[in-house]
C-alpha positions in Angstrom: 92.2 79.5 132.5 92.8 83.4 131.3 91.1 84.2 128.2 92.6 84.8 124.7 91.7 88.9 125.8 94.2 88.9 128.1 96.7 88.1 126.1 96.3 91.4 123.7 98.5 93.4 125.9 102.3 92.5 127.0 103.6 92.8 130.3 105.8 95.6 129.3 104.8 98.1 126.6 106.8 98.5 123.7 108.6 96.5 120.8 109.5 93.1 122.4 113.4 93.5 121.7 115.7 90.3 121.3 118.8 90.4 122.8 121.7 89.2 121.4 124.5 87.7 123.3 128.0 88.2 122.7 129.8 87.0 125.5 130.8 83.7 123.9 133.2 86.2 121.5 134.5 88.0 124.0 135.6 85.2 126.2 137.0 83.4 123.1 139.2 86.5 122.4 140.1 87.0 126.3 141.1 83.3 126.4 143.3 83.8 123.0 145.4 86.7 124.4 146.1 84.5 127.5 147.6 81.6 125.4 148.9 83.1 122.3 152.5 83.1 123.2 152.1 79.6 124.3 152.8 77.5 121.4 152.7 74.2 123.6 148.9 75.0 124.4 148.0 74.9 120.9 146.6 71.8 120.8 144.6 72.2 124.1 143.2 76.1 122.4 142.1 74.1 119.5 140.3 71.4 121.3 138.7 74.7 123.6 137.8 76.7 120.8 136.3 73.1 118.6 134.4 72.6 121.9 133.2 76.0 122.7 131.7 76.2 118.5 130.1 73.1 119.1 128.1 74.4 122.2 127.4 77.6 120.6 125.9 75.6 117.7 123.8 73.4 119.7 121.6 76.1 121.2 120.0 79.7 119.9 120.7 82.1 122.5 117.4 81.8 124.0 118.5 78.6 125.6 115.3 77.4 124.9 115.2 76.8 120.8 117.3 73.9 119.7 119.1 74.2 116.6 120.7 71.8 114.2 123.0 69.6 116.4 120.3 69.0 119.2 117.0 69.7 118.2 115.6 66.0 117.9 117.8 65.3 121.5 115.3 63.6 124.0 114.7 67.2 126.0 113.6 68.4 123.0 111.1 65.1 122.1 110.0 65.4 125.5 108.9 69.2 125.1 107.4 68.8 121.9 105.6 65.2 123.2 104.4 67.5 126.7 103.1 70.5 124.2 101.2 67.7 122.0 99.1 66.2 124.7 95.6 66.1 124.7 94.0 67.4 127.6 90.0 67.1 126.8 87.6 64.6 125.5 87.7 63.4 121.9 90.2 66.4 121.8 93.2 66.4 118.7 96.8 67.0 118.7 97.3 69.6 115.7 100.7 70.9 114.0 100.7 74.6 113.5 102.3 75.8 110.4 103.3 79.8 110.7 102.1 79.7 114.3 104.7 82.7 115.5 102.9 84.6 112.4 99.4 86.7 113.1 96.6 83.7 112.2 99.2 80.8 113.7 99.1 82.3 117.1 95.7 82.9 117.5 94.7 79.8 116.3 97.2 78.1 118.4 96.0 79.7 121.8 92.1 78.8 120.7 93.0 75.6 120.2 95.0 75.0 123.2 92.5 77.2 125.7 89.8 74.1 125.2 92.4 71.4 125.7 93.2 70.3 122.2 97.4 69.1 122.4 99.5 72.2 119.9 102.7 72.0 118.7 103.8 74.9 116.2 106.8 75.5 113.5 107.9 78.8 112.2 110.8 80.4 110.3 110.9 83.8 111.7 111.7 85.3 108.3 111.9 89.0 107.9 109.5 90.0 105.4 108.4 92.0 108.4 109.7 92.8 112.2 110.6 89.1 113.8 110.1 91.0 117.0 106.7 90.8 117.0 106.9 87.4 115.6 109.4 86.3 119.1 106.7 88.2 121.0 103.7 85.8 119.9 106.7 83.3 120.0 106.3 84.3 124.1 102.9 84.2 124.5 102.5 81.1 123.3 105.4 79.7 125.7 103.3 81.5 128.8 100.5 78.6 127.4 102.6 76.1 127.1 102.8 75.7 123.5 106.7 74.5 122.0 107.2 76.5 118.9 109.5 74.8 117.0 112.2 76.9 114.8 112.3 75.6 111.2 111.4 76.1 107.5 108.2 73.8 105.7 110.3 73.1 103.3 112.8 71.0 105.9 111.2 67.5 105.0 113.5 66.0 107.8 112.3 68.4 110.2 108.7 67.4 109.4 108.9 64.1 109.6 110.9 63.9 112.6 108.3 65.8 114.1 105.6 63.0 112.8 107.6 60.5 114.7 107.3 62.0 117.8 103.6 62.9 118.0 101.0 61.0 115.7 98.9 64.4 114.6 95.5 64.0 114.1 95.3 67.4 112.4 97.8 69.7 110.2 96.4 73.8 110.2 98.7 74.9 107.6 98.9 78.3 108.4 102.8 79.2 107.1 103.2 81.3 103.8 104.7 84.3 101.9 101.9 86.8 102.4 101.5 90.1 101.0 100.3 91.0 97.2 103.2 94.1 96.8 106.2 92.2 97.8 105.6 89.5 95.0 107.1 92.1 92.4 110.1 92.4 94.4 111.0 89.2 95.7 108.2 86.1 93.6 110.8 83.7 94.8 110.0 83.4 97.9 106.1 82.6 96.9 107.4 80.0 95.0 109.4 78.6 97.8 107.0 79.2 100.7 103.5 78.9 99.0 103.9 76.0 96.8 107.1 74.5 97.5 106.5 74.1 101.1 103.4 73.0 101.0 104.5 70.2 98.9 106.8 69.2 101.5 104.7 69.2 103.9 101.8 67.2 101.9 104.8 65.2 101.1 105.2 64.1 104.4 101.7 64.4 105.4 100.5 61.6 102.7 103.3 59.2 104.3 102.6 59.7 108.1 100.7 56.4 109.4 97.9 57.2 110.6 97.6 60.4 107.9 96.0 63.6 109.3 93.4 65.9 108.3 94.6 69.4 106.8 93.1 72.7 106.9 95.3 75.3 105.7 94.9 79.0 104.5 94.1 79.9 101.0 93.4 83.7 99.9 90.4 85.5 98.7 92.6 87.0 96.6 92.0 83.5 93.9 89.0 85.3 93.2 91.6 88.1 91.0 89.6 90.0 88.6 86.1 88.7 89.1 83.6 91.1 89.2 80.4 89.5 90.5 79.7 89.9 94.2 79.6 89.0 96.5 82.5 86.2 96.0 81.0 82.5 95.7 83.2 79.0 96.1 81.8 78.6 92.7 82.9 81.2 90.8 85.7 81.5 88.7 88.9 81.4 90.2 91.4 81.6 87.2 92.0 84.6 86.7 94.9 85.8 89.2 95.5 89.2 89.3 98.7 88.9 91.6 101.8 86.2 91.8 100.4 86.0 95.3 97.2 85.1 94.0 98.4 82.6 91.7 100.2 80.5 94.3 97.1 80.3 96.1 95.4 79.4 93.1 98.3 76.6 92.5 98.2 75.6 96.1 94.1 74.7 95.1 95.1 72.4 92.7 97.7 71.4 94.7 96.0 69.9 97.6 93.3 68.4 95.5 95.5 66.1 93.0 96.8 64.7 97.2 93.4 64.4 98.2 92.3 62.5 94.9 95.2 60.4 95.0 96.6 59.7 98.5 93.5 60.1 100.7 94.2 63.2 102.6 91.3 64.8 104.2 92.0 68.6 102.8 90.6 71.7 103.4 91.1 75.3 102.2 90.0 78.2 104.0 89.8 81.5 101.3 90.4 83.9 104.4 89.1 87.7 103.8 91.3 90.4 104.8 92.2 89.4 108.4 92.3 92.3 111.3 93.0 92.8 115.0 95.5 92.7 117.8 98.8 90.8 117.0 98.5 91.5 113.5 100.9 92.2 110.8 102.5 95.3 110.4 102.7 95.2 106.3 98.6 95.4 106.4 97.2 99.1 105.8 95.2 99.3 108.9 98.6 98.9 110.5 100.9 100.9 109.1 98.0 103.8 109.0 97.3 103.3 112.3 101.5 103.8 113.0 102.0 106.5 110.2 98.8 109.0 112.2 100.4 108.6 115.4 103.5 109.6 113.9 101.8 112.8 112.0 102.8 110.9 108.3 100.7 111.3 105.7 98.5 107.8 104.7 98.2 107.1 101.1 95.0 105.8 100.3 94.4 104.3 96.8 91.8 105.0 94.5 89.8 102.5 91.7 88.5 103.4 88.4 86.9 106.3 88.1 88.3 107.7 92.0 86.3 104.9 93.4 87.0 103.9 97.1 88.7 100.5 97.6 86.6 98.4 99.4 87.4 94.9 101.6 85.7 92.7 103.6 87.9 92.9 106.7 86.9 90.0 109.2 88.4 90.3 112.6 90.8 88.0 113.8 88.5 86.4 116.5 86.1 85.2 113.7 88.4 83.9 111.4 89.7 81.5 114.2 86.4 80.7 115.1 85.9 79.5 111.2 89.8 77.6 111.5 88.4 75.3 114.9 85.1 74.5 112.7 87.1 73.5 109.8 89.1 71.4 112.0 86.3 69.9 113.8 84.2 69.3 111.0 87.1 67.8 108.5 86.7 64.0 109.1 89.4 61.3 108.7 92.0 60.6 106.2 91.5 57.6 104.6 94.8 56.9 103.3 97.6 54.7 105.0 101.3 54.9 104.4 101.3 57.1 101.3 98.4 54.7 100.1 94.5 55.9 99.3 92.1 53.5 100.7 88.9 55.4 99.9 87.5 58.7 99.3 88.1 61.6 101.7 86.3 65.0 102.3 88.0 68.1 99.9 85.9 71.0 100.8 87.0 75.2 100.4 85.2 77.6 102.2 85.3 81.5 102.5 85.7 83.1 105.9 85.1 86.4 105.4 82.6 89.0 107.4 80.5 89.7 104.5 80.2 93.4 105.1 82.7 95.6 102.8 83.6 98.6 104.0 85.7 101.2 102.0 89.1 102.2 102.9 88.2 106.0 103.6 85.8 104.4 106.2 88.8 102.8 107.9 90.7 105.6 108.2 87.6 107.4 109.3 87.1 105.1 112.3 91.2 104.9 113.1 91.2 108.8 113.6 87.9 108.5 115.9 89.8 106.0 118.0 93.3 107.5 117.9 91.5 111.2 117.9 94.1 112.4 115.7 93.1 113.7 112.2 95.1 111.8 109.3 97.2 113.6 106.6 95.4 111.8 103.7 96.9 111.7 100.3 94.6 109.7 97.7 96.3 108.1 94.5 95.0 105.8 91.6 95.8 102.1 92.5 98.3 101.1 90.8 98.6 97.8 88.8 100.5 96.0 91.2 98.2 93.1 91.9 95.8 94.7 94.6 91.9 94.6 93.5 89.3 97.0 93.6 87.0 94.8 96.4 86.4 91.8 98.1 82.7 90.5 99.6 82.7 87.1 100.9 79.8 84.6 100.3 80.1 82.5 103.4 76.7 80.3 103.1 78.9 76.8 102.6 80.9 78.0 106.0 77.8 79.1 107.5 75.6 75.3 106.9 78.7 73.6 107.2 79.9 74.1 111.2 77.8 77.2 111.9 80.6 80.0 110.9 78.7 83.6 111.7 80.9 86.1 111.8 80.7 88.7 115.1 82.4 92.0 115.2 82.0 94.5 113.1 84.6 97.2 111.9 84.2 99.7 114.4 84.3 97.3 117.4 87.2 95.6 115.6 89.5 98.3 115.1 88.7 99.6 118.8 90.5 96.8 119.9 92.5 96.8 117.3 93.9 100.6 118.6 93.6 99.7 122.4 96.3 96.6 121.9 98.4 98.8 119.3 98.7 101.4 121.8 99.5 99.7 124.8 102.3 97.5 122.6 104.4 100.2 121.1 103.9 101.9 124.7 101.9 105.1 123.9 100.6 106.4 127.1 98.4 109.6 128.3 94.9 110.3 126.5 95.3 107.2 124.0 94.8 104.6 126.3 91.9 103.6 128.0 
């Protein structure tokens, strides 16, 4: 089977572009002209046109997403059932939450690559490019893995999903991310981050037999603590962003289902996640796009002009630490919606435990682009961001063995060589 590496780099370079089809509206206004001074075809233009809606309805123009009136038909049952099988040993069948988003995908393909059955659900909303979204959307068809258009927060959805494939495991990967956006659109935290996850614990609790969860919390709970490096322990109440604070709620969240409905829960405090696929709104990828475009970068300064500094853990680690969570998270013990003993609630960090500072990033990004970037430094402003983050990953580490691989510069090489061949730069930048 190929590896996850070959995956990095489409087929065709470039933005994956979705075409849109419009022939359905052109053939309805060709067909209008023709019986428009007919009035004793009325009746049979009605019934066309009623017909005609109803087909358009039924599928997205894909042809291969079902929508509303058709996706619970028995093609779609069968796909979903094909995509959920297990194809090794003591393997699981696992739902994917935000699996066309950067984490889902990768986690999907890991988790399909050794044989474990993957079916995923995503929303495709546009709080960045979908494009990139419907191109992880096609990888994951190349590996045979149905990607199921919906929202969390569609309870039927979920549970119709629950009655076609008993899911031993839930990795709860969809959410609003970003810290910025919150102060212009904290809605849609509150929808996606909370809300939506207690739909989907919702339906979760009541599925017979109940899975395990993993899902993604933030090192960003940690807010305005200032001891390092970051600890399960520590204090965790002191949000310094809405983003943060949903997280924070989701915490409490999943353990008030854990204590009372049995659900085998765990919540992975993911440290600035990198690499190939990734999402466009992180600064690593818009610097990377603004210095091949000769735009000036602004990078943002603590207290005092001190650097910003994050522990950026590359993508290939931090699914490493998602299939150890999942293989390591034991049964749920409730039944039905009913708790019949105690279950595992665990959080662990997954973070690479070696901060770098932001000028350093940029300072590796020009070595690999070999292009100098037009840097423009300004004080952070008080928009939720913190000054650093440094994981403690000792619970990951005794737990299922989490060590963390790649370093920065190795990261971001690949990081560039993906990046490059994707938006279809050619000549002396890829090699």
């Amino acid at each position: 089977m190929a590896s996850l590496e070959d995956e990095e780099f489409p087929s065709t370079p470039g933005k994956v572009k979705i075409e849109r089809s419009h022939h359905h509206h052109g053939f309805v206004r060709q067909f209008s002209l023709v019986f428009s001074s007919n009035t004793g075809t009325m009746l049979i233009w009605a019934l066309f046109l009623f017909a005609l809606t109803a087909s358009f309805l039924s599928f997205h123009q894909t042809g291969r997403t079902y929508s509303y009136f058709s996706w619970a038909d028995r093609r779609w049952e069968n796909e979903v059932r094909m995509s959920a099988q297990i194809q090794r040993p003591r393997g699981m069948s696992v739902l994917v939450t935000g699996a066309a988003g950067f984490v889902g995908s990768h986690v999907a393909l890991a988790l399909k690559k050794r044989g474990d059955g993957v079916v995923g659900i995503d929303n495709f909303n546009d709080y960045y490019d979908p494009s990139l979204k419907r191109a992880r959307q096609a990888m994951l068809k190349r590996r045979g893995i149905t990607l199921v258009e919906g929202d969390i927060n569609d309870a039927k959805k979920l549970s119709k999903l629950f009655d076609v494939v008993a899911f031993t495991h839930v990795m709860h990967l969809a959410a609003q991310a970003g810290v910025r956006y919150a102060m212009e659109n904290p809605h849609s935290y509150v929808h996606s981050n909370i809300a939506g996850l207690v739909t989907l614990l919702e339906v979760c609790k009541a599925a017979d037999p109940q899975p395990s969860i993993v899902w993604a919390s933030s090192s960003s709970v940690y807010g305005l603590n200032d001891k390092v490096p970051f600890s399960e322990l520590d204090r965790t109440d002191q949000p310094a962003s809405l983003y943060a604070a949903t997280k924070k709620a989701g915490e409490e969240i999943t353990h008030t289902y854990n204590h009372i409905y049995g659900l085998s829960i765990t919540g992975l405090r993911f440290f600035t996640v990198y690499g190939p696929w990734g999402r466009p709104d992180m600064a690593y990828f818009s610097f990377t796009r603004n210095i091949l475009q000769g735009k000036p970068i602004t990078v943002y300064r603590g207290k005092d002009r001190l650097d910003l500094a994050r522990d950026f853990t590359y993508i290939d680690d931090i699914v490493k630490g998602c299939l150890g969570s999942l293989d390591t998270s034991g049964k749920s013990t409730g039944s039905g919606g009913r708790k019949r003993g105690p279950a595992l609630y665990r959080i662990f960090n997954l973070g690479n435990t070696s901060p770098v500072t932001v000028p350093s990033l940029v300072g590796i990004l020009e070595k690999h682009l070999k292009m100098k970037a037009k840097k423009r430094f300004v004080d952070m402003p008080g928009n939720g961001d913190v000054p650093f983050t440094h994981a403690n990953i000792s619970s990951a580490q005794s737990e299922f063995g989490y060590r963390p691989a790649t370093d920065l510069e190795t990261g971001l090489k690949k990081f560039v060589r993906w990046y490059l061949s994707y938006y279809g730069y050619h000549g002396k930048y890829v090699k």
